[in-house]
VMD Tcl script that builds the backbone (N, CA, C; Angstrom):
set m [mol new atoms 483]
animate dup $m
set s [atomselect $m all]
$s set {name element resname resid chain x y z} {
  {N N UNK 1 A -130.739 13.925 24.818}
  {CA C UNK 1 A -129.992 13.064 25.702}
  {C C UNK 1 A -129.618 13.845 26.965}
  {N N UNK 2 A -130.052 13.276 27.888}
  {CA C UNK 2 A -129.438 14.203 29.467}
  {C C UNK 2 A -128.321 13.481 29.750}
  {N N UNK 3 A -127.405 14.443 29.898}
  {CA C UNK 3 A -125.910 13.697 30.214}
  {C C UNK 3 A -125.431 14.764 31.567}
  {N N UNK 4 A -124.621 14.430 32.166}
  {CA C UNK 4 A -124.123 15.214 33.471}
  {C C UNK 4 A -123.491 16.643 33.131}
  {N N UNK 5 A -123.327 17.376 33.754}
  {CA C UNK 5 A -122.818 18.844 33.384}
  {C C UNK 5 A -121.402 18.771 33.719}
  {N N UNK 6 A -120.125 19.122 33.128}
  {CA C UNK 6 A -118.543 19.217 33.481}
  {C C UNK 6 A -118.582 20.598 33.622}
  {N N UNK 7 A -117.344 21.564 34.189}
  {CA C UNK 7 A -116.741 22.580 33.999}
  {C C UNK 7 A -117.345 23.560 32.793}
  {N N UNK 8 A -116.640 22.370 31.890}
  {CA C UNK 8 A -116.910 23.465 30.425}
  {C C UNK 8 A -118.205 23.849 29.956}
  {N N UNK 9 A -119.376 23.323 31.123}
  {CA C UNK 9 A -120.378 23.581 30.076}
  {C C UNK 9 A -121.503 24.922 30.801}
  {N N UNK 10 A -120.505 24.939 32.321}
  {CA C UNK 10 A -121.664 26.247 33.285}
  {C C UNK 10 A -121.580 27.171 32.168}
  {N N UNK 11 A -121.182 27.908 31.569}
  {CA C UNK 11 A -121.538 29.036 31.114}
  {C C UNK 11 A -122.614 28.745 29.911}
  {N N UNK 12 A -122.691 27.651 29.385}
  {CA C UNK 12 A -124.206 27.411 28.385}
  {C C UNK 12 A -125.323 27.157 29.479}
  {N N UNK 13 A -124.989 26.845 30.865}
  {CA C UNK 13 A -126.397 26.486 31.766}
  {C C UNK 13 A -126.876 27.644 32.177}
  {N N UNK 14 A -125.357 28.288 32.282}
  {CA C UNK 14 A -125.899 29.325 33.102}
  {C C UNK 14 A -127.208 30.576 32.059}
  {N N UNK 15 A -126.778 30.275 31.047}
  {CA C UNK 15 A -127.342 31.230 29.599}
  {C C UNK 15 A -128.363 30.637 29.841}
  {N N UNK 16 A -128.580 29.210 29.577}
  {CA C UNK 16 A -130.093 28.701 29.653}
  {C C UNK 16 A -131.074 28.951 30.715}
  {N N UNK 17 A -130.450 29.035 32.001}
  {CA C UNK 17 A -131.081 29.135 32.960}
  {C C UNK 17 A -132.089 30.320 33.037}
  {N N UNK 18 A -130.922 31.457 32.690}
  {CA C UNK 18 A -131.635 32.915 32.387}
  {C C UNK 18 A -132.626 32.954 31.616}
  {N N UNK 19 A -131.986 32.544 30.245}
  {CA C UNK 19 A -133.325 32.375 29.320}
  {C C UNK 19 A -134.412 32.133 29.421}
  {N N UNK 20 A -134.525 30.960 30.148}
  {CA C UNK 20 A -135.631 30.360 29.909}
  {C C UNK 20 A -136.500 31.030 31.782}
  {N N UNK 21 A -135.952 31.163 32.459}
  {CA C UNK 21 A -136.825 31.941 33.441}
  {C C UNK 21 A -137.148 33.125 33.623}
  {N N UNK 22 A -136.269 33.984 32.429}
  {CA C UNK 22 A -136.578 35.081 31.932}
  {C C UNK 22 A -138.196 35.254 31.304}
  {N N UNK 23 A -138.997 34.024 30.942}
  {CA C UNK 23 A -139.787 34.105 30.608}
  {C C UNK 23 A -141.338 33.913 31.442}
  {N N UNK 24 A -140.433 33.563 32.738}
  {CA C UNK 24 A -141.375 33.640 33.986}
  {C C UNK 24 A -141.380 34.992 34.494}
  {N N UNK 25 A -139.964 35.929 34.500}
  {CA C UNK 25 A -139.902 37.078 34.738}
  {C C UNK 25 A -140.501 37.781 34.033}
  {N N UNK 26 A -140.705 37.905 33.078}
  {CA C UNK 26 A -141.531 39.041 31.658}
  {C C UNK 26 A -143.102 38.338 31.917}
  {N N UNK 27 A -143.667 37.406 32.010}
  {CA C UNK 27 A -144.759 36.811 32.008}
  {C C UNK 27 A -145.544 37.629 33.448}
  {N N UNK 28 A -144.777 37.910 34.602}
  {CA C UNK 28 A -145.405 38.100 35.884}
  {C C UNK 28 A -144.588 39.289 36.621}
  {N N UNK 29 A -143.798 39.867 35.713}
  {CA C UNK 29 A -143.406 41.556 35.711}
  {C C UNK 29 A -142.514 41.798 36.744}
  {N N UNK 30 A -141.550 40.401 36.878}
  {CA C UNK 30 A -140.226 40.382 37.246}
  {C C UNK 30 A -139.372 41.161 36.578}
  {N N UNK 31 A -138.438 42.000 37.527}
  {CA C UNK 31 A -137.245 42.581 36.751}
  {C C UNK 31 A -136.152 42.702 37.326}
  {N N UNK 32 A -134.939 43.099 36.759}
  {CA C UNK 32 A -134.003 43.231 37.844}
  {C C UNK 32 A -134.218 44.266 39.527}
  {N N UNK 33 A -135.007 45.104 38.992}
  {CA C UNK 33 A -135.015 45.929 40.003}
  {C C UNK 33 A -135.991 45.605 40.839}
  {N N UNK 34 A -136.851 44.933 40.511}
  {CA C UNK 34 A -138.067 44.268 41.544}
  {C C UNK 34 A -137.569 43.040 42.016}
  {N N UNK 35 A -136.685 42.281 41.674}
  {CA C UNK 35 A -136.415 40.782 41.967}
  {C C UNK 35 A -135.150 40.537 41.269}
  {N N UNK 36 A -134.227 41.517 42.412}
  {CA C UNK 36 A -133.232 41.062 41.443}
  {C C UNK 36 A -132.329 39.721 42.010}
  {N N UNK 37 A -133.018 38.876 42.844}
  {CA C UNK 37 A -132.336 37.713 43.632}
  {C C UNK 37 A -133.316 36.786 42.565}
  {N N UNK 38 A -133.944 37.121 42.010}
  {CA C UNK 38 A -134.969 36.131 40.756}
  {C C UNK 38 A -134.113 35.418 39.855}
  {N N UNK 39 A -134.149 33.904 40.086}
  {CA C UNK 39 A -133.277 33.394 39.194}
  {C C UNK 39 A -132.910 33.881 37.656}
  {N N UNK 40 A -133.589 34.459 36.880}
  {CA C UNK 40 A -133.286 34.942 35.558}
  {C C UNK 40 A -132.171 36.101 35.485}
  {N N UNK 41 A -132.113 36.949 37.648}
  {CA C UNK 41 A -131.478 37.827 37.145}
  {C C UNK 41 A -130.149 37.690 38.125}
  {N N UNK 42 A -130.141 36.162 38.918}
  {CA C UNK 42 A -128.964 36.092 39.926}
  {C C UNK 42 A -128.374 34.922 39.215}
  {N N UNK 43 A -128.215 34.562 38.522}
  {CA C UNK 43 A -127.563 33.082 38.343}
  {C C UNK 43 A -126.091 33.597 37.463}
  {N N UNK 44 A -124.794 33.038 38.310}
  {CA C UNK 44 A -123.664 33.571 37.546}
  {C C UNK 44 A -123.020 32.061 37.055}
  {N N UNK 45 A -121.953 32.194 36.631}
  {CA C UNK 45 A -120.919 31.032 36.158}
  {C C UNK 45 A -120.273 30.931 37.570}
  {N N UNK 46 A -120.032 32.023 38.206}
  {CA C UNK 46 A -119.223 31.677 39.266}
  {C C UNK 46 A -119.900 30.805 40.305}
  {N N UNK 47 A -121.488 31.177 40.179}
  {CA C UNK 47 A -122.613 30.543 41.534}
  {C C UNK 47 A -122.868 28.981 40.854}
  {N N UNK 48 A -122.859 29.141 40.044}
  {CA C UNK 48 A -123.020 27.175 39.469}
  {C C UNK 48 A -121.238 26.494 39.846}
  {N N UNK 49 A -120.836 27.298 39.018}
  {CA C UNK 49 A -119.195 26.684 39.065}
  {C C UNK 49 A -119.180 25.875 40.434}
  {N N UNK 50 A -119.491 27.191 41.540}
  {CA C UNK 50 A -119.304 26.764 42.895}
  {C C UNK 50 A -120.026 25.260 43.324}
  {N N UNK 51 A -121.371 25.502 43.313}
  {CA C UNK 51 A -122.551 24.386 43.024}
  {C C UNK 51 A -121.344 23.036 42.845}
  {N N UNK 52 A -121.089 22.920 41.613}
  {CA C UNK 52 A -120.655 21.986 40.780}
  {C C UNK 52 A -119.439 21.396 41.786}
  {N N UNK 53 A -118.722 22.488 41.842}
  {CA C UNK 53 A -117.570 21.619 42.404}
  {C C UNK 53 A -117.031 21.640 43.703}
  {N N UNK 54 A -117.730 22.857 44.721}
  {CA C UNK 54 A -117.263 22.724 45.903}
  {C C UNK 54 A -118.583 22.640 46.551}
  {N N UNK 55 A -119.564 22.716 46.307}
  {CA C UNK 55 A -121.056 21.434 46.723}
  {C C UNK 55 A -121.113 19.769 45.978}
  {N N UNK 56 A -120.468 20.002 44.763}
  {CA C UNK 56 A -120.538 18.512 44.670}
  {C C UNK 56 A -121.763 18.227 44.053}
  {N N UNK 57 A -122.439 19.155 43.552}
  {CA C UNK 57 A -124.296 19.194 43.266}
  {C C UNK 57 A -124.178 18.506 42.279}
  {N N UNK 58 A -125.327 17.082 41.964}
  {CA C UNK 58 A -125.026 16.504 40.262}
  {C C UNK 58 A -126.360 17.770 39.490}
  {N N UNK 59 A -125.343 17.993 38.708}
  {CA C UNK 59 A -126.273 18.314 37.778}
  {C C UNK 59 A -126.272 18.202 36.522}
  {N N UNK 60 A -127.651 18.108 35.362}
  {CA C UNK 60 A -127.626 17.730 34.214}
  {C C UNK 60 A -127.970 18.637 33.249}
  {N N UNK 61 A -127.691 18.063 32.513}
  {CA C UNK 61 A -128.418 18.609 31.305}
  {C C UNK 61 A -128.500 17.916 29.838}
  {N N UNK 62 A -129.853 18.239 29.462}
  {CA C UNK 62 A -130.801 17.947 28.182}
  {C C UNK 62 A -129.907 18.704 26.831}
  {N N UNK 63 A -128.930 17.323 26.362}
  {CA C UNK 63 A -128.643 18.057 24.745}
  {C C UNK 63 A -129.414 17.631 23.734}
  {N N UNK 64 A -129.040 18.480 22.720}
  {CA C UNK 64 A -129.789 18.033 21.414}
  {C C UNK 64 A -128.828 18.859 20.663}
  {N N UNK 65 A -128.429 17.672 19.322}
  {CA C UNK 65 A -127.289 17.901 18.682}
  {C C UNK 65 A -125.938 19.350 18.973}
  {N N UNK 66 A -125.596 18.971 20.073}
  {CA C UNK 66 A -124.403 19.675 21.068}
  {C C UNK 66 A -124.572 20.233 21.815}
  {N N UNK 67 A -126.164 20.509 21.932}
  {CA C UNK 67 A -126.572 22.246 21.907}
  {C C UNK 67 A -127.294 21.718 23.726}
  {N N UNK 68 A -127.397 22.641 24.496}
  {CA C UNK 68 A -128.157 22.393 25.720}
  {C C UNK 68 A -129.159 23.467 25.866}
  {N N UNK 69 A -130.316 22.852 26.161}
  {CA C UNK 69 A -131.749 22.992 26.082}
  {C C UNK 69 A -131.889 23.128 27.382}
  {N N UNK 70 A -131.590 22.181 28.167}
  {CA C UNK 70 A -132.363 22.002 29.688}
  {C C UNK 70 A -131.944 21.350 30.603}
  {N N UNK 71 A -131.852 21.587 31.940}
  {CA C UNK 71 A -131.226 21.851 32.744}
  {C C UNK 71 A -131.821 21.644 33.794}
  {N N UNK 72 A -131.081 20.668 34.947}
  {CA C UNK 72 A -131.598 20.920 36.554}
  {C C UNK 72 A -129.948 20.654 37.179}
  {N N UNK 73 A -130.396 20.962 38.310}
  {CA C UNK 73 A -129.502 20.461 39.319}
  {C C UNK 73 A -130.051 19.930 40.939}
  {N N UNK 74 A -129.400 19.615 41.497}
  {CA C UNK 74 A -130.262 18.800 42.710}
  {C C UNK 74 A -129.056 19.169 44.158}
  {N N UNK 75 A -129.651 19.898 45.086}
  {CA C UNK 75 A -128.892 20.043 46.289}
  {C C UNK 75 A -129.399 19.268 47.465}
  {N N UNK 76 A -128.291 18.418 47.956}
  {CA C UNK 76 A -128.710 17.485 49.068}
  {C C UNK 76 A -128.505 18.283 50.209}
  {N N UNK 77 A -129.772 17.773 50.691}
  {CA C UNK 77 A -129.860 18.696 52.183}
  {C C UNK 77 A -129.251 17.990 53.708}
  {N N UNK 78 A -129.120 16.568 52.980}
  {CA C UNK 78 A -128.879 15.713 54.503}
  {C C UNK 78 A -130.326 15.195 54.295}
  {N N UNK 79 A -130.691 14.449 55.493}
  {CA C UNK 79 A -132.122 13.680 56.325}
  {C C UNK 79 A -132.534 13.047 55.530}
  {N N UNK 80 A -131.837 12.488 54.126}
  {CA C UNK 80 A -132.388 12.009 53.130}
  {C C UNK 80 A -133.394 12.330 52.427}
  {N N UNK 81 A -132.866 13.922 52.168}
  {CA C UNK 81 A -133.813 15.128 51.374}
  {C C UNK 81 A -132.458 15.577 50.538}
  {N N UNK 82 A -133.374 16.071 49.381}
  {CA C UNK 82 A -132.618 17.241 48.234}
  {C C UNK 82 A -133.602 18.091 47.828}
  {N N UNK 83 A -132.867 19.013 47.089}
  {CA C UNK 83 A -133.992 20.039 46.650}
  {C C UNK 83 A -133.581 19.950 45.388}
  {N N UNK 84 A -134.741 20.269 44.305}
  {CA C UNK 84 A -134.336 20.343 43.172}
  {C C UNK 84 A -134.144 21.666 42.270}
  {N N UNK 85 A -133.152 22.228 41.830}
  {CA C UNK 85 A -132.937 23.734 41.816}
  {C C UNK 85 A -133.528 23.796 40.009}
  {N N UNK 86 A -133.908 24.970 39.613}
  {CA C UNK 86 A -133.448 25.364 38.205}
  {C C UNK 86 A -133.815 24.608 37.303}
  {N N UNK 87 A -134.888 23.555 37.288}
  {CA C UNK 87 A -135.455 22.928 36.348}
  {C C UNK 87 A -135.772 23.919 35.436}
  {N N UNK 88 A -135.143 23.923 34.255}
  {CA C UNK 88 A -135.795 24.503 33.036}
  {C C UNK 88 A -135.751 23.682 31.761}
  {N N UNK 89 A -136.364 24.768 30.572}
  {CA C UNK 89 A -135.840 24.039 28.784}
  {C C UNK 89 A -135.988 25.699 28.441}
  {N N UNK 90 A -135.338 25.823 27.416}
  {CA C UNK 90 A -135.117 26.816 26.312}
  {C C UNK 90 A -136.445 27.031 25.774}
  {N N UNK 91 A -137.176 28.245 25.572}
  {CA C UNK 91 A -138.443 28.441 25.812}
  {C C UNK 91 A -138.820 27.659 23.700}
  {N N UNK 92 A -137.921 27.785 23.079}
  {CA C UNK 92 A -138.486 27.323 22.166}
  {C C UNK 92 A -138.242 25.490 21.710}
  {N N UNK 93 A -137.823 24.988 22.842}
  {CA C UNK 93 A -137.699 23.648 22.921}
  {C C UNK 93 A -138.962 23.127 24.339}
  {N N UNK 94 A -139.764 23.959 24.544}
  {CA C UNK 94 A -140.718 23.413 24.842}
  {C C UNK 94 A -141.938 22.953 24.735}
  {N N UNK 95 A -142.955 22.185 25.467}
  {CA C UNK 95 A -143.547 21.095 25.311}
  {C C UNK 95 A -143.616 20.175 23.750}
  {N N UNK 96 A -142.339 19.372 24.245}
  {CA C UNK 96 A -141.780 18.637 23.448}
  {C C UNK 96 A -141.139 17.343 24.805}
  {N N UNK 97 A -142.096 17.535 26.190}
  {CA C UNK 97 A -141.435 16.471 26.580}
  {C C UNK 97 A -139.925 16.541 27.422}
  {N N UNK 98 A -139.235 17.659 27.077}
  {CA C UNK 98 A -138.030 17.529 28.226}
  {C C UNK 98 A -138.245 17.987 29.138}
  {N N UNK 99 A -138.914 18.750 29.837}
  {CA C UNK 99 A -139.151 18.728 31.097}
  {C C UNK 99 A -139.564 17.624 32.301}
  {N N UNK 100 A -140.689 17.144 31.428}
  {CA C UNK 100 A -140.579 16.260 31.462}
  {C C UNK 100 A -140.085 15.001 32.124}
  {N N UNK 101 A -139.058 14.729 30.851}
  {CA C UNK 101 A -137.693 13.718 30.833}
  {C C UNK 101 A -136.448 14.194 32.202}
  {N N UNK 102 A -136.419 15.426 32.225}
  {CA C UNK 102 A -135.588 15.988 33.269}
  {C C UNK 102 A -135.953 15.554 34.273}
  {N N UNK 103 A -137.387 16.551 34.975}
  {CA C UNK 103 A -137.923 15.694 35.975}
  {C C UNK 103 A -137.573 14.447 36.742}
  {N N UNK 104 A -138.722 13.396 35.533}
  {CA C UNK 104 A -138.172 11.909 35.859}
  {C C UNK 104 A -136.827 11.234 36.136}
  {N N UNK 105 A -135.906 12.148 35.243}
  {CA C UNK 105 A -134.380 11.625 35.469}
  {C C UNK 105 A -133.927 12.358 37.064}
  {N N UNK 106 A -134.434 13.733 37.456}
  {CA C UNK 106 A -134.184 13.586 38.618}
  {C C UNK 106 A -134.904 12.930 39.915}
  {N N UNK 107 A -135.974 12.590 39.598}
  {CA C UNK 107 A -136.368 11.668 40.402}
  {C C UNK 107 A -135.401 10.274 41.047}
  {N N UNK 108 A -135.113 9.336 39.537}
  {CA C UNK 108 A -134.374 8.569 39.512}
  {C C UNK 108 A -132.331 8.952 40.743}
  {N N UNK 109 A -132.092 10.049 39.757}
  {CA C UNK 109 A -131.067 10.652 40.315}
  {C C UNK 109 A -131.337 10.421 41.791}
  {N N UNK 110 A -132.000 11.204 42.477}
  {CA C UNK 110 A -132.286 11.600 43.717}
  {C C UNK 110 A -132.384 10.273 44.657}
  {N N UNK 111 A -133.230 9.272 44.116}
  {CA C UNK 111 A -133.444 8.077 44.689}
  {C C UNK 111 A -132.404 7.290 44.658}
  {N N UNK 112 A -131.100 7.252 43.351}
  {CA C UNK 112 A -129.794 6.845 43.695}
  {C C UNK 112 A -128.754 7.287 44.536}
  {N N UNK 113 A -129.046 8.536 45.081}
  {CA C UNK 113 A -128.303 9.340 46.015}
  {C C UNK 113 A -129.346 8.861 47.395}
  {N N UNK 114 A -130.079 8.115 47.686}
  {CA C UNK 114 A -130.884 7.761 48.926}
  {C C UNK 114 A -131.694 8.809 49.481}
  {N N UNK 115 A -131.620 9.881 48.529}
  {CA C UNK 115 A -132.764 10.418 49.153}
  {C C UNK 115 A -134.621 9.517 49.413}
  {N N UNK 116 A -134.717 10.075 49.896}
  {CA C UNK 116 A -136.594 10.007 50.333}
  {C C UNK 116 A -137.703 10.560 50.048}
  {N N UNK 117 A -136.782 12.215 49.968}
  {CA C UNK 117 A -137.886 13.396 49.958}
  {C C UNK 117 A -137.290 14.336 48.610}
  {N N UNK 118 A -138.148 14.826 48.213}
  {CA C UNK 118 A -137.678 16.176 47.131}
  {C C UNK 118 A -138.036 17.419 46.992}
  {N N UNK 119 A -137.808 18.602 47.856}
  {CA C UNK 119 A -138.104 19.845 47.611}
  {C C UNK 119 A -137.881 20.653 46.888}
  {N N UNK 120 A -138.803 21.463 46.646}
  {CA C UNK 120 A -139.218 22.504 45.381}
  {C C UNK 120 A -139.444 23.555 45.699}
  {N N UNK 121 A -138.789 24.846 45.173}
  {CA C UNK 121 A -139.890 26.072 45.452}
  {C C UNK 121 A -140.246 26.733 44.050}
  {N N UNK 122 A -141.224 27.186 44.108}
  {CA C UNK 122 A -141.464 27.773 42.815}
  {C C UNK 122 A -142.456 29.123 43.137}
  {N N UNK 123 A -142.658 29.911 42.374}
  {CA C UNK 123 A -143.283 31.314 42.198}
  {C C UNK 123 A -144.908 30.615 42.296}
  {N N UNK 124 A -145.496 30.997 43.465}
  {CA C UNK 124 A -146.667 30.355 43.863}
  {C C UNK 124 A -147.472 30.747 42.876}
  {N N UNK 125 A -148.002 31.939 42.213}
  {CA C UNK 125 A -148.974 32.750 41.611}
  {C C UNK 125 A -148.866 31.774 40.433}
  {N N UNK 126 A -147.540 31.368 39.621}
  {CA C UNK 126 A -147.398 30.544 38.033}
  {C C UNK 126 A -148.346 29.146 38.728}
  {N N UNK 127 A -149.495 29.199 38.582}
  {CA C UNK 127 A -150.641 27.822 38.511}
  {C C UNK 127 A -150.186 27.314 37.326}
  {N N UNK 128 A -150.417 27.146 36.528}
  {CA C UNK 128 A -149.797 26.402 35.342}
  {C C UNK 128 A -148.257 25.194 36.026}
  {N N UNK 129 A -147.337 26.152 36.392}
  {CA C UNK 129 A -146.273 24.948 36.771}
  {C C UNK 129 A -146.783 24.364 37.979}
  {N N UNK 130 A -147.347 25.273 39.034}
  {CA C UNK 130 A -147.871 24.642 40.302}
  {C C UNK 130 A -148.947 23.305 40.092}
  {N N UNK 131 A -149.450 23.313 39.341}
  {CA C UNK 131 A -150.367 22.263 38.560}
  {C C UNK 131 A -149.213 20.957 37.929}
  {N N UNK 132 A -148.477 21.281 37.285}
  {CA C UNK 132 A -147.682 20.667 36.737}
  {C C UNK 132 A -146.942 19.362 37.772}
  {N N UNK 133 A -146.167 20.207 38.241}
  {CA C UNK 133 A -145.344 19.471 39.365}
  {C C UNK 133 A -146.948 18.719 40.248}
  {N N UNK 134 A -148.184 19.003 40.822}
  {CA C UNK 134 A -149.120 18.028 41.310}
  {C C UNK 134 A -149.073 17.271 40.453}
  {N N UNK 135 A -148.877 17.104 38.902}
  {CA C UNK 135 A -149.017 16.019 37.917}
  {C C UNK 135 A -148.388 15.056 38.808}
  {N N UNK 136 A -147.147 15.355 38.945}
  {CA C UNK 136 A -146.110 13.797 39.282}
  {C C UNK 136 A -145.694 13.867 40.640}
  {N N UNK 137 A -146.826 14.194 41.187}
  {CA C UNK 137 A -147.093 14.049 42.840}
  {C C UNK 137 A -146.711 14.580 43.644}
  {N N UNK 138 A -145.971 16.019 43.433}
  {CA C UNK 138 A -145.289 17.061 44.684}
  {C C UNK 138 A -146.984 17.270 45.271}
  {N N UNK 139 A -146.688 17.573 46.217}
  {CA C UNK 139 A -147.574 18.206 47.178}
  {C C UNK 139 A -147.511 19.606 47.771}
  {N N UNK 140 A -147.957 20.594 47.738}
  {CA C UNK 140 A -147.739 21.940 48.177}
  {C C UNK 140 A -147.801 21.759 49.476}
  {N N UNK 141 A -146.715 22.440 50.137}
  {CA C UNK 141 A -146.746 22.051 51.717}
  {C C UNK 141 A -146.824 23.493 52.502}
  {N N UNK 142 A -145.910 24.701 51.824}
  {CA C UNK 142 A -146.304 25.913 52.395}
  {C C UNK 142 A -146.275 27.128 51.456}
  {N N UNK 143 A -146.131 28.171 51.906}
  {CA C UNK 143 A -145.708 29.160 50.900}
  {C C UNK 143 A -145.173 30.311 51.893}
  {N N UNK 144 A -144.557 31.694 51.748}
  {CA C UNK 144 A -144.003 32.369 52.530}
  {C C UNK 144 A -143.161 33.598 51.402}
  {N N UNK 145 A -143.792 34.643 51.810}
  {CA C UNK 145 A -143.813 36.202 51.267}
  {C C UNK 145 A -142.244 36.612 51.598}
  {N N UNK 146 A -141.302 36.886 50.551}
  {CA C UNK 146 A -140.263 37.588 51.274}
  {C C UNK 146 A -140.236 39.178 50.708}
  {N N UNK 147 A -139.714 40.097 51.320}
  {CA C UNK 147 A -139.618 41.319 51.292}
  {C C UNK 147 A -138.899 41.694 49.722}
  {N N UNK 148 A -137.911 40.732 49.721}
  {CA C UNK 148 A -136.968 40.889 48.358}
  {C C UNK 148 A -137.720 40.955 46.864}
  {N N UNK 149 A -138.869 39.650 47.141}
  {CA C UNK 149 A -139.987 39.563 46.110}
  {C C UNK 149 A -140.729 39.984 45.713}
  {N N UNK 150 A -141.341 39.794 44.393}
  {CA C UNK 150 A -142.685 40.781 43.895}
  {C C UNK 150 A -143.724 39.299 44.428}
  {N N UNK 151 A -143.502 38.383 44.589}
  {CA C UNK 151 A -144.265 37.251 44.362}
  {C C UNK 151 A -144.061 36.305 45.953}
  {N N UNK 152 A -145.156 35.363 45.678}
  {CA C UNK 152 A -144.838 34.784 47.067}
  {C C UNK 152 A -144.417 33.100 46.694}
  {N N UNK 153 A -143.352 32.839 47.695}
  {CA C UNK 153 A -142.885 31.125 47.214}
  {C C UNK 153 A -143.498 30.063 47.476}
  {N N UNK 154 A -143.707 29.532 46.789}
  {CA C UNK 154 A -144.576 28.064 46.949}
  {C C UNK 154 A -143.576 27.209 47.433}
  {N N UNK 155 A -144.111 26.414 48.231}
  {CA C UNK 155 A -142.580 25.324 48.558}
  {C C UNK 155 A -143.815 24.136 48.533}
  {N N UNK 156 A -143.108 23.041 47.986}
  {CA C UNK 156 A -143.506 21.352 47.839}
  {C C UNK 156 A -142.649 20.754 47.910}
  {N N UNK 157 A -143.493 19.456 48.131}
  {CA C UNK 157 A -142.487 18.207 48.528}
  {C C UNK 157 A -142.836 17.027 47.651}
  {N N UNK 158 A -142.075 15.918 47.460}
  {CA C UNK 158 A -142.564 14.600 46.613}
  {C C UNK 158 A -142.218 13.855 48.412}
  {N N UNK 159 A -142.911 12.689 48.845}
  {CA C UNK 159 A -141.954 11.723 49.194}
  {C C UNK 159 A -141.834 10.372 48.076}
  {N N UNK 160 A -140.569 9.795 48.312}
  {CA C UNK 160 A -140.806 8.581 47.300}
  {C C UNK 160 A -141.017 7.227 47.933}
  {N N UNK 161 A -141.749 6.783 47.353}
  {CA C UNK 161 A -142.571 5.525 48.226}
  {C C UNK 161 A -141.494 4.544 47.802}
}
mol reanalyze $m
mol bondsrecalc $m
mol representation Tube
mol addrep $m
């Protein structure tokens, strides 16, 4: 069940978050010291907390019996754009479909907030997710090398018709 995220629950997102992109980091030889702005190794309680309540960001998350699996959040940019941050699932609750389900629910989300557009960035080199997200129609629009990185960022867009 994806239900909205309160207060009490950043510090299980924030665990998940790590977790589960921890496994993009070990997969493509991310570490703290090579990438340490890499979501698996920057994401605090205090940086969501903030998110949550003095951005106002909706964000959700995927339970299953109490427990949270998976996770996005969505930052509005204005121009009737958002970006969608931190899509994950708990590496052993995957492909089972919540990603999925997340996804689509932020789609929905996004289009009730009037957005138009939906941006993404993701670790260009992971083809597998870059493939993924073309499933449900992002489009790769650029990419761009930063100094901080071992990797270079893919950035895409959905528009919604």
């Amino acid at each position: 069940m994806i239900q909205p995220v309160k207060n009490n629950n950043i510090k299980e997102c924030v665990d998940v978050i790590k977790e589960s992109f921890l496994t993009v980091a070990d997969e493509f030889g991310f570490t703290i010291e090579n990438a340490p702005r890499f979501t698996a190794f920057a994401t605090t309680e205090q940086r969501l907390s903030w998110q949550l309540n003095e951005e106002n960001r909706p964000m959700y998350a995927f339970v299953i019996n109490g427990k949270i699996v998976g996770y996005y959040s969505l930052a509005l940019l204005g121009n009737k754009e958002c970006e969608l941050n931190n899509l994950c699932v708990l590496p052993q609750f995957r492909h089972q479909g919540i990603g999925e389900k997340l996804l689509l629910h932020s789609f929905q989300s996004a289009q009730g907030l009037e957005c138009l557009k939906m941006n993404i960035g993701i670790v260009e080199e992971n083809q597998i997710l870059k493939k993924w997200y073309e499933s449900f129609g992002f489009k790769p629009v650029k990419t761009q090398k930063f100094d901080f990185f071992p990797f270079t960022c893919g950035y895409m867009e959905l528009i919604f018709s």
